[in-house]
GUZA-664207 format. One record per residue (C-alpha): x, z, y; residue number from 1. Coordinates in steps of 0.05 Angstrom, whole numbers, plus 32768, in hexadecimal, padded with zeros to 4 digits. Layout:
N
> X Z Y NUM
...
This chain:
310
> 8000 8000 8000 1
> 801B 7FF1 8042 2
> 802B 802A 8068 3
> 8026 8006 80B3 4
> 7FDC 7FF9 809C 5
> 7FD9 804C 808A 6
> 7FF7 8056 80CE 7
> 7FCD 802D 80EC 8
> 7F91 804F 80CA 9
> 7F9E 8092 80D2 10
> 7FA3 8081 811B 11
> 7F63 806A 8115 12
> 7F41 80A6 80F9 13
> 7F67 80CE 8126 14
> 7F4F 80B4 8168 15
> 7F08 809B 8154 16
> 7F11 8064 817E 17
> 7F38 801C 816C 18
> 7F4A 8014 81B4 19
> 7F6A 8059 81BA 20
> 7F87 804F 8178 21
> 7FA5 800A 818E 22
> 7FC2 802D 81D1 23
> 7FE3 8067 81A6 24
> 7FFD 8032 8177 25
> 8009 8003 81B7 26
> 7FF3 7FCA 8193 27
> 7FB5 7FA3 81A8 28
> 7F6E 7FB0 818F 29
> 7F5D 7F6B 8162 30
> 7FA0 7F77 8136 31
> 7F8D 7FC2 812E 32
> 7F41 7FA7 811A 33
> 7F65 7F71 80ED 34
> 7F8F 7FAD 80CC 35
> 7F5A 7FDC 80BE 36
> 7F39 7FA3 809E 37
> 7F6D 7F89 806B 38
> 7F76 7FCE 8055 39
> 7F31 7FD0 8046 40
> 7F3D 7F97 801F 41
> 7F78 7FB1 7FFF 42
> 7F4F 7FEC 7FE7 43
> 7F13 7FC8 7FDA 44
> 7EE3 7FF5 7FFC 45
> 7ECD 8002 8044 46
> 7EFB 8030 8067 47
> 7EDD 803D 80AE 48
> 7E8D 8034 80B9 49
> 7E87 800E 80FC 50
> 7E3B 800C 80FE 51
> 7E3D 804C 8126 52
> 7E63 806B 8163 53
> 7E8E 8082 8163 54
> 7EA5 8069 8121 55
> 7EA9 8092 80E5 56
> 7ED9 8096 809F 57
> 7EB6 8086 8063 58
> 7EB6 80B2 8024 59
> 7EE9 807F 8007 60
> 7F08 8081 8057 61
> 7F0F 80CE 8056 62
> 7F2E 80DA 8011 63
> 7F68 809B 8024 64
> 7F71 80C4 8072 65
> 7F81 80FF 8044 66
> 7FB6 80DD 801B 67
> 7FD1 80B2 8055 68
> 7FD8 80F1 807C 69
> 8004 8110 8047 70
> 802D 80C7 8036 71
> 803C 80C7 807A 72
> 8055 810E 8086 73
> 807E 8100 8042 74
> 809E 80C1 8057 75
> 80AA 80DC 809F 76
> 80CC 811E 8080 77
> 80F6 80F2 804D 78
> 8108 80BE 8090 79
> 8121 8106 80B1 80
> 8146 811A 807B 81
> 8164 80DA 806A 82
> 8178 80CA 80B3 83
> 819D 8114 80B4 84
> 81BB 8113 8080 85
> 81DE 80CE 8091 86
> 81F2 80EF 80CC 87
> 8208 8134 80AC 88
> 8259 813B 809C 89
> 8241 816B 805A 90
> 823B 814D 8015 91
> 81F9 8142 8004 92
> 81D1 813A 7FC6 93
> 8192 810D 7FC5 94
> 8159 8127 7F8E 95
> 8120 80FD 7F73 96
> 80E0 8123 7F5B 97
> 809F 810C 7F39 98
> 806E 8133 7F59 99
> 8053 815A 7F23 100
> 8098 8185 7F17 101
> 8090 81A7 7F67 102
> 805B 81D0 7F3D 103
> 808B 81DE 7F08 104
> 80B3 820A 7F32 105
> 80E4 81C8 7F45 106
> 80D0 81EE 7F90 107
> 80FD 822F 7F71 108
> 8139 8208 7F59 109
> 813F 81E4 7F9C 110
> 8142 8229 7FC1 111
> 817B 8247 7F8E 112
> 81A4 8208 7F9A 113
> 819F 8207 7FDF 114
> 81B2 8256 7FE2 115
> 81EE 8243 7FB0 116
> 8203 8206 7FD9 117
> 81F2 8213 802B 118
> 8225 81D9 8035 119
> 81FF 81A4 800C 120
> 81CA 817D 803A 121
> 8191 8177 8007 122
> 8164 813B 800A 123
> 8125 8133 7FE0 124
> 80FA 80F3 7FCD 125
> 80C2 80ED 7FA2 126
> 80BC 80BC 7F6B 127
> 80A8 80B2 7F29 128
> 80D4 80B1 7EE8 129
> 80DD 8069 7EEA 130
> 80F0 805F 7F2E 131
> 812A 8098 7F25 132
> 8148 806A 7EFA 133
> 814D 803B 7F26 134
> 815E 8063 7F62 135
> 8194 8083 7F3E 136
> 81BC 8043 7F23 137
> 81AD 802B 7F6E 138
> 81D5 8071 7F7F 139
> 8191 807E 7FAD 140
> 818B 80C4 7F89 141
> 81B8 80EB 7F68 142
> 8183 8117 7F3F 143
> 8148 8113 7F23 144
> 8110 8138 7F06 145
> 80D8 811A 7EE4 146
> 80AE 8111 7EA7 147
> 80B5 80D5 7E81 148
> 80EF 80C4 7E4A 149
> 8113 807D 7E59 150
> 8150 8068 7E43 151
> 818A 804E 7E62 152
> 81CE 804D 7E5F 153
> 81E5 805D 7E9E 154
> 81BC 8095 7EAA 155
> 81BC 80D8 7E85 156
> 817C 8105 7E78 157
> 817A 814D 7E60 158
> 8133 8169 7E4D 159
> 8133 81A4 7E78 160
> 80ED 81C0 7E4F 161
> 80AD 81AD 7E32 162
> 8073 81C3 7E61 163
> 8030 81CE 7E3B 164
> 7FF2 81A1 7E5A 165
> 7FAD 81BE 7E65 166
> 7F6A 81A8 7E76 167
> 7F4D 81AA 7EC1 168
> 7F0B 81B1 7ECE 169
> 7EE6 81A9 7F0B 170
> 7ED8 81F5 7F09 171
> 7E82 81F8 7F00 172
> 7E92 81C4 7EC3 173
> 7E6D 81E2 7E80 174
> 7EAC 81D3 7E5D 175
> 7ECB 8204 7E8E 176
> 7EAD 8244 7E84 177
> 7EBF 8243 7E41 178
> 7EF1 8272 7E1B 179
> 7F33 8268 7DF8 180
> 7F53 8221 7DF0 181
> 7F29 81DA 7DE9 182
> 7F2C 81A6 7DC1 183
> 7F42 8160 7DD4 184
> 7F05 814C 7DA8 185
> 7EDA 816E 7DD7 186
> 7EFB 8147 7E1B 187
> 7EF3 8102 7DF2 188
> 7EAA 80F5 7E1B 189
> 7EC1 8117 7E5D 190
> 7ED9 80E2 7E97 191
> 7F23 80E5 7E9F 192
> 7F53 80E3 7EDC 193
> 7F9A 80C6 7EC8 194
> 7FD0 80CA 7EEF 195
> 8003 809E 7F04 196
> 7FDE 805D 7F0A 197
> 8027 8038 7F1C 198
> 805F 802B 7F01 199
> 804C 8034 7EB8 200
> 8065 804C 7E88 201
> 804B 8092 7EA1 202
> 8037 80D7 7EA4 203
> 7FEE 80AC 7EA1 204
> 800C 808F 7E58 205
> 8024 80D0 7E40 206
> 7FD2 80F0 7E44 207
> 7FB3 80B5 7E2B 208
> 7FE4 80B2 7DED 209
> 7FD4 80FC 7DE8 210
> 7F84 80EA 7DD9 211
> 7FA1 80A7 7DB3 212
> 7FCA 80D6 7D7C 213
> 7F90 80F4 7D72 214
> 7F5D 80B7 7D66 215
> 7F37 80C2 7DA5 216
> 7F35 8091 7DD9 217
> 7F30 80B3 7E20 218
> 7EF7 809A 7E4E 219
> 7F26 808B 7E94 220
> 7EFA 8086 7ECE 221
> 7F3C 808C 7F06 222
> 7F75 8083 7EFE 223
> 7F9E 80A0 7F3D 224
> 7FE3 809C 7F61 225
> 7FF4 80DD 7F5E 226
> 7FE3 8127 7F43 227
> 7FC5 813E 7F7C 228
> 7F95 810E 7F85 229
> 7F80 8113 7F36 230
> 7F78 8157 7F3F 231
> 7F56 8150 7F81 232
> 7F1E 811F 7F5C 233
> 7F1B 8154 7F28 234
> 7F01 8185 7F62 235
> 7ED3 8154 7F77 236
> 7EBE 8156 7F36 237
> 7ECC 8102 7F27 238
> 7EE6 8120 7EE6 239
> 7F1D 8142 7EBA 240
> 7F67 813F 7EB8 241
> 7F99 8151 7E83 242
> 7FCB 816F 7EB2 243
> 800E 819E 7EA6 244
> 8007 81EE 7EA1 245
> 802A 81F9 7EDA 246
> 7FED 81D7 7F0A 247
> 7FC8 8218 7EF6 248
> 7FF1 823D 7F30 249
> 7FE0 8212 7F63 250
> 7F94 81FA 7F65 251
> 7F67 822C 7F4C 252
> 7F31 823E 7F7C 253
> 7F08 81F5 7F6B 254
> 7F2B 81E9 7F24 255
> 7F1C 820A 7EE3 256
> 7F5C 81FD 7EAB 257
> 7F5A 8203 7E64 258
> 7F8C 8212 7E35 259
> 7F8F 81D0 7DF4 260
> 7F87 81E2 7DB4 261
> 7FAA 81A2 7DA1 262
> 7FFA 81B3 7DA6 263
> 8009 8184 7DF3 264
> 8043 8186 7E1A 265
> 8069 815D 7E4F 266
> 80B4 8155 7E5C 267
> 80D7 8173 7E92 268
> 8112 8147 7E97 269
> 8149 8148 7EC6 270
> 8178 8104 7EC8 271
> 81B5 80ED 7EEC 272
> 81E3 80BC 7EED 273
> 821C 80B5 7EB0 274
> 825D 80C7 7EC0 275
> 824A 80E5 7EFF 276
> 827C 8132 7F09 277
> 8269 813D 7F46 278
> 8263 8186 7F57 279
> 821C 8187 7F7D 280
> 820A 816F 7F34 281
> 822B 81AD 7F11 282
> 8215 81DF 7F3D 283
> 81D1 81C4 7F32 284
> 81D5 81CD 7EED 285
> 81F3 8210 7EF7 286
> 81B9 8222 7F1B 287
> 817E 8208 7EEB 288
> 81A5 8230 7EAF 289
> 81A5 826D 7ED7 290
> 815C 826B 7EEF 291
> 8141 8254 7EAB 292
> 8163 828F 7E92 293
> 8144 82B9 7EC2 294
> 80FF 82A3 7EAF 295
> 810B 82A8 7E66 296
> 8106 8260 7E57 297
> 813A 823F 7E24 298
> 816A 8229 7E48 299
> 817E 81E4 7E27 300
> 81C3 81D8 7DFF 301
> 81C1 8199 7E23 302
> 81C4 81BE 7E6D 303
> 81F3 81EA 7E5A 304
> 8223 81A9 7E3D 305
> 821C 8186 7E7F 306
> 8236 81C4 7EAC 307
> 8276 81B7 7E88 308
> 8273 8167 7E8B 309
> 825C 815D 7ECC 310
C-alpha cells in the first residue's frame, strides 16, 4: 500500500476538509480528491462518505485511519532512528522483529542489551521472517527474531523456544466462558482470522497446517497484515484467531483465550548472518542466556554454542 496515499488520507480524516487537507499537505485539491480515490480503489471499498458535510470515514475508512495512524508513527520512528544512527560515531546494531515476538517479552531483552551496551545505538525494524532473510544477506539488519523456519546458507537460526498457541475469543463468545482447554474439533465451524496475509510462507501457514494435521479444514473469513489487526477483528467479534500464549498479557479486557487441548506451539527463532563475530552479536546472546535463565526457560545448547562462535 502506498504510504503517500496513507499520508494523504490521514490528512484527510484529520482536517475533515480536502481543501484544508490539501493546504497542510500543500498540494492542490483535485490531486488530493484523485488520491483519496485510488486508494479506495486499492482497497476496494469506500473510504470517506462525501454525501454529507463535512465528510465522514467509513466503517472500512475508520478501521484503515487506525492502522495508517500507527504505519505512519512506525515508519517515522524507524526514519528517526535510521537517520541517527547514520549520523552517530557509536557502533550500532540494526534488529528485525515480526510483530508477534514484542509480546513475547522481545520488549525485555531490548532493555537488558541496551543496559549491557549504553554505547551501542540500537535500531529496530519490523518485518516478517522472510523478509529478515533478505535484509540480513542485504546487511540491512543484523538480527532477527521471528517465527518461521527457512533455510539458507548464509544465514544462521537458533530456536530460541517453542511458545504454546491458544485460542482468542471475542470475550461474550459461548466458546469462551467455557472451562479448561478446547478442542481444535470444536473451532473447525468458527470463522477464522489468519495472520500474515503477505509474504507467505507464514505465521498464517503455520495455523492453518495446525487444523490441516488434524483433518479439519479452517473456515478463513480474513486474513490480516498483522497481529494486531487479527486480534482487533477478533474484538469486534469478525471471528477467532489461533494466536501465541504470550498475547494473553496484552489484550484481555475485550478478548477471552483458551488454552488447546491439541499439543500447538510456534517458534521463537532468532537468526543472523554466518560467519558474522561481531561483538553486539555476542553480547546479545549473552544477554538472551542470562534472561532465559532468569525466567526459568531452557536456555538452548544452540545459544549457549553461538556465545563462543560469534
Amino acid at each position: 500500500m502506498d504510504l503517500r496515499l496513507l499520508r494523504y488520507f490521514v490528512a484527510v480524516a484529520d482536517e475533515g476538509n480536502f481543501n484544508r487537507a490539501a493546504e497542510r499537505l500543500h498540494i492542490a485539491q483535485p490531486p488530493l480528491s484523485r488520491a483519496i480515490q485510488q486508494l479506495e480503489a486499492h482497497v476496494g471499498a469506500q473510504l470517506i462518505d462525501r454525501a454529507i458535510r463535512p465528510p465522514r470515514l467509513t466503517a472500512v475508512g475508520r478501521l484503515l485511519y487506525a492502522q495508517a495512524q500507527q504505519m505512519l508513527t512506525r515508519m517515522d520512528d524507524v526514519e528517526a532512528m535510521v537517520k541517527a544512527a547514520a549520523l552517530s560515531e557509536r557502533r550500532h546494531l540494526v534488529i528485525g522483529f515480526v510483530a508477534s515476538t514484542i509480546y513475547a517479552r522481545l520488549p525485555e531483552l531490548i532493555r537488558e542489551f541496551r543496559k549491557a551496551a549504553e554505547n551501542v545505538e540500537l535500531v529496530l525494524v519490523e518485518s516478517s521472517s522472510l523478509e529478515q532473510i533478505a535484509a540480513l544477506k542485504d546487511g540491512r539488519i543484523d538480527v532477527g527474531f521471528g517465527r518461521i523456519r527457512f533455510e539458507d546458507p548464509a544465514v544462521s537460526r537458533i530456536i530460541l523456544r517453542d511458545e504454546k498457541l491458544i485460542a482468542a475469543f471475542p470475550v461474550d463468545h459461548p466458546l469462551a466462558q467455557g472451562e479448561g482447554p478446547i478442542s481444535l474439533r470444536d473451532l473447525a465451524d468458527q470463522p477464522q482470522i489468519v495472520y500474515p496475509r503477505a509474504p507467505r510462507p507464514s505465521y498464517a501457514d503455520q495455523v492453518i497446517s495446525l487444523f490441516r494435521d488434524h483433518a479439519i479444514e479452517p473456515r478463513i473469513v480474513h486474513e490480516v497484515r498483522e497481529l494486531q489487526i487479527a486480534i482487533g477483528l477478533v474484538a469486534a467479534e469478525e471471528g477467532i484467531a489461533i494466536v501465541p500464549e504470550s498475547v494473553r498479557r496484552a489484550r484481555s479486557h475485550d478478548v477471552a483465550f483458551r488454552d488447546l487441548q491439541e499439543a500447538a506451539t510456534s517458534p521463537i527463532i532468532m537468526s543472523h548472518r554466518k560467519g558474522d563475530h561481531s561483538p553486539e552479536l555476542t553480547l546479545m546472546a549473552t544477554v538472551i542466556a542470562r534472561q532465559y535463565e532468569r525466567w526459568a526457560y531452557p536456555v538452548p545448547a544452540a545459544l549457549l554454542a553461538q556465545e563462543g562462535d560469534l
